[in-house]
C-alpha positions as CSV (number, residue, x, y, z in Angstrom):
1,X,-2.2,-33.4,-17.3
2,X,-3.9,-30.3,-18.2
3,X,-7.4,-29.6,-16.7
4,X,-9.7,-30.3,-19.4
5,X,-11.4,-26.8,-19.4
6,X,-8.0,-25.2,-20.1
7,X,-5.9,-27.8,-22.0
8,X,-5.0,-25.8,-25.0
9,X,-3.6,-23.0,-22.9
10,X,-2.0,-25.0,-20.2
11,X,-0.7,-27.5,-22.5
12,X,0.9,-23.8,-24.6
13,X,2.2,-22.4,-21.4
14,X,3.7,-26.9,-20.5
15,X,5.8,-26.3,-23.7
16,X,7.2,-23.0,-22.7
17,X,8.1,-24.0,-19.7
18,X,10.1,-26.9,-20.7
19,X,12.0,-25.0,-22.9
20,X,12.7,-23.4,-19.8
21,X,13.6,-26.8,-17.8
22,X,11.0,-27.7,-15.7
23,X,9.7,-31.3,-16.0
24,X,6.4,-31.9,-17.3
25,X,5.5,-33.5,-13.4
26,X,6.5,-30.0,-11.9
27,X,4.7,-27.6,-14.0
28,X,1.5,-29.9,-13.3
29,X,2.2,-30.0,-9.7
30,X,2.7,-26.5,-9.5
31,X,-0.8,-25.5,-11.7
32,X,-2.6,-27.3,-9.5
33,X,-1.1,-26.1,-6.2
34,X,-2.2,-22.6,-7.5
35,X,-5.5,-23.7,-8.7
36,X,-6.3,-24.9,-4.9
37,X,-5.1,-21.8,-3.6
38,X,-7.7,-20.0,-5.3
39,X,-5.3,-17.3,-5.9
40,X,-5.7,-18.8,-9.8
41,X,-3.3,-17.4,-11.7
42,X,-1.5,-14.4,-10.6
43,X,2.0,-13.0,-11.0
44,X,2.0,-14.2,-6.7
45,X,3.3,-17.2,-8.1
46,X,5.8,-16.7,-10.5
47,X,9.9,-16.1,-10.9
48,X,9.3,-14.1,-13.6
49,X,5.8,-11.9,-12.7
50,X,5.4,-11.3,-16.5
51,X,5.3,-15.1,-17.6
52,X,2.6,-17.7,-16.4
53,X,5.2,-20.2,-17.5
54,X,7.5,-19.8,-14.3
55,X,4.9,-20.6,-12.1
56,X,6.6,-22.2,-8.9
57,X,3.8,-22.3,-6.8
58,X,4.9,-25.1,-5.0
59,X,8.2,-23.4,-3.5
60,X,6.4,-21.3,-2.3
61,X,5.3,-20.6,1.6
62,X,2.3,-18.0,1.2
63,X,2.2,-15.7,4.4
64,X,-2.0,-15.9,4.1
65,X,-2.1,-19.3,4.0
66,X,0.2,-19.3,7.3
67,X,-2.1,-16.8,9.5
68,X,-5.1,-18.6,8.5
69,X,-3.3,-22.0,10.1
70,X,-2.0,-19.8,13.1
71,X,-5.5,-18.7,13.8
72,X,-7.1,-22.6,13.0
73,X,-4.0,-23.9,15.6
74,X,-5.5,-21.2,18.1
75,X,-8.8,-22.1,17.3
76,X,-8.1,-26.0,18.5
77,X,-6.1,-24.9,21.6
78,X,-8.9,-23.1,22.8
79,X,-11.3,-25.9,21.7
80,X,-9.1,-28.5,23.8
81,X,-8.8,-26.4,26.9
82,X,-13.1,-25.7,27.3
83,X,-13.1,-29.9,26.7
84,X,-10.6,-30.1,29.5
85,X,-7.8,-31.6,27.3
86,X,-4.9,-29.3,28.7
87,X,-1.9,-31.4,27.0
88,X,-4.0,-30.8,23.5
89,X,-4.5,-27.5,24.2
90,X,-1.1,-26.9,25.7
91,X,0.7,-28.8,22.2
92,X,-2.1,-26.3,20.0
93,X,-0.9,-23.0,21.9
94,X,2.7,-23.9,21.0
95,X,2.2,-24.7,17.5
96,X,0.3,-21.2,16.9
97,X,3.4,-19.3,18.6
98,X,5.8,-21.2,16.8
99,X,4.2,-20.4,13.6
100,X,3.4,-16.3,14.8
101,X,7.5,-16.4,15.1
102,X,7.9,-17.5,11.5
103,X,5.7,-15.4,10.0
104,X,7.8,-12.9,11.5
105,X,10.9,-14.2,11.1
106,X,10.1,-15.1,7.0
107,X,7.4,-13.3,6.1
108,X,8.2,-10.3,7.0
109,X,10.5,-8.0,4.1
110,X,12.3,-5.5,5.7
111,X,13.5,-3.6,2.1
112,X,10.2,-3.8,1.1
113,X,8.4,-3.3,4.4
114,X,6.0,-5.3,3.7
115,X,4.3,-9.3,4.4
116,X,5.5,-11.5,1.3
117,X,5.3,-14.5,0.0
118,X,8.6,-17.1,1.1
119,X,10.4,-19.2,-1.4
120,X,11.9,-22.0,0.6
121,X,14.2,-23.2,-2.3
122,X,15.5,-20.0,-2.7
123,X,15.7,-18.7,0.7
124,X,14.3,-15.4,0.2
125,X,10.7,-13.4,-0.9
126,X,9.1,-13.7,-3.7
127,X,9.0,-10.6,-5.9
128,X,5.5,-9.8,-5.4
129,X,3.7,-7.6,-3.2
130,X,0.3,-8.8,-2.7
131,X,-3.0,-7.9,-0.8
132,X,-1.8,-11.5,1.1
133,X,0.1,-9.3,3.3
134,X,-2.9,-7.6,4.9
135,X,-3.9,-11.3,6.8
136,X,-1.2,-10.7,9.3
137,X,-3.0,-7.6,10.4
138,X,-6.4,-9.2,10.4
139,X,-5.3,-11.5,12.4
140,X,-2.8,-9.2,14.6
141,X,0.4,-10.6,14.3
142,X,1.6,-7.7,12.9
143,X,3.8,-5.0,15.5
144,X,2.5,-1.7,15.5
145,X,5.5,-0.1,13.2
146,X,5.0,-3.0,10.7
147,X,1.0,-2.3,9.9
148,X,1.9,1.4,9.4
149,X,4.4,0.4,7.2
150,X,1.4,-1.7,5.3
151,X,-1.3,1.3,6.0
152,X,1.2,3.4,3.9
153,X,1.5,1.0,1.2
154,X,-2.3,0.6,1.0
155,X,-2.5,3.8,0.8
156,X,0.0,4.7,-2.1
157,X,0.0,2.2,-4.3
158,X,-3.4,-0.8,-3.2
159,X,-5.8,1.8,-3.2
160,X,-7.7,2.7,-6.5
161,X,-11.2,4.6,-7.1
162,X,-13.3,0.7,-6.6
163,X,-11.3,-0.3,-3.8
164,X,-8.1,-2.2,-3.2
165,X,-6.2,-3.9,-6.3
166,X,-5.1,-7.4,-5.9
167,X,-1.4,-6.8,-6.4
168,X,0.6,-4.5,-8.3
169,X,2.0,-6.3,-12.0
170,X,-0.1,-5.9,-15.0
171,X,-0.5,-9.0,-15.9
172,X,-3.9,-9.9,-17.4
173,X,-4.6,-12.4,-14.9
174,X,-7.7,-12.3,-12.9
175,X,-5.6,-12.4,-9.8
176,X,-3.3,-9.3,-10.4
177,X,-3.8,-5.0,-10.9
178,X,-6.4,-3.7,-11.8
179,X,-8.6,-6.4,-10.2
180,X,-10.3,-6.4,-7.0
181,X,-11.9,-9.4,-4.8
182,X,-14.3,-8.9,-2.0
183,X,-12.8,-11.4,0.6
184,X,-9.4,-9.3,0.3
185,X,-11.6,-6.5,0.5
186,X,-12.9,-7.3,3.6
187,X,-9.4,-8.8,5.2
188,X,-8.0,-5.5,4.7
189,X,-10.8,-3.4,6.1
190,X,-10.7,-5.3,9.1
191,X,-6.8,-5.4,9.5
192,X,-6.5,-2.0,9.2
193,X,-9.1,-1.3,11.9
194,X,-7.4,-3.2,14.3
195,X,-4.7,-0.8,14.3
196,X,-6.8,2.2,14.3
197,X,-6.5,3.0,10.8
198,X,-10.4,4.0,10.3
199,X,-10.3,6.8,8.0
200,X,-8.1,4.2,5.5
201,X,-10.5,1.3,6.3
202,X,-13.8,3.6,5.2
203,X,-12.5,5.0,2.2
């Protein structure tokens, strides 16, 4: 069901998007996945970044979601060990290395040299390059090479005269160009200084 402060345009945006084939169960499931990921809406979560109607949130594995369980799973290890609990903290430390070699391994976008988004039914990134891809650097999983790839697209294309846009579509969502949001602000600031890229980081 659509959420009752948005019912006429959700319910608009169900009817497109069973023209379109998708059940009436998966658009729901997907609105809400997005809802709960804050990130509500943005073009971050759609096959087609011009049309709210193709949201697939639910395919998709976001790579901020990811660092922010690698650091949680680091978080328990380290926990476990001060308690004494070595075979807890042992299990914890594997899960976090597991998960810093797929973040690598899918997450990372060689063409576009950049963190993205991974759509598991399709086997590939999502189109959209998002501020998302600045967590691995706060949280240094990035190598070296890769956050000067990012510090150059930051640079280029992120960076605008009030800070760092959310993405790079047009798309009149709250989530996407021109807008700005202070936690990605902040996760980007600190990223980049843990790389050494000050001057980037102040301006």
């Amino acid at each position: 069901m659509p959420r009752p402060e948005s019912y006429p345009k959700e319910e608009g945006l169900h009817q497109k998007a069973q023209h379109d084939g998708i059940s009436t169960k998966k658009f729901y499931q997907h609105n809400r996945a997005v809802c709960e990921s804050g990130w509500d809406f943005s073009s971050r979560w759609l096959i087609d970044t011009k049309r709210v109607e193709t949201n697939h949130a639910t395919d998709i594995i976001p790579v901020d979601l990811n660092c922010l369980l690698y650091s949680l799973e680091n978080l328990l290890a380290s926990t476990y060990s001060q308690k004494g609990d070595w075979k807890s903290s042992k299990k914890f430390e594997e899960l976090a290395e597991n998960r810093k070699n797929a973040i690598q391994n899918f997450h990372w976008n060689n063409e576009t040299q950049f963190f993205m988004d991974y759509d598991w039914t399709r086997n590939r990134s999502t189109p959209a390059i998002t501020l998302a891809g600045v967590y691995p650097l706060f949280f240094k999983l990035a190598t070296p090479e890769q956050a000067a790839h990012i510090h150059e697209h930051l640079r280029k294309s992120f960076l605008q005269s009030g800070g760092l846009v959310t993405t790079l579509e047009r798309t009149g969502e709250q989530w996407d160009w021109p807008n700005g949001w202070a936690p990605l602000q902040w996760i980007a600031y600190q990223g980049l200084k843990n790389y050494g890229f000050n001057e980037l980081a102040a301006e």
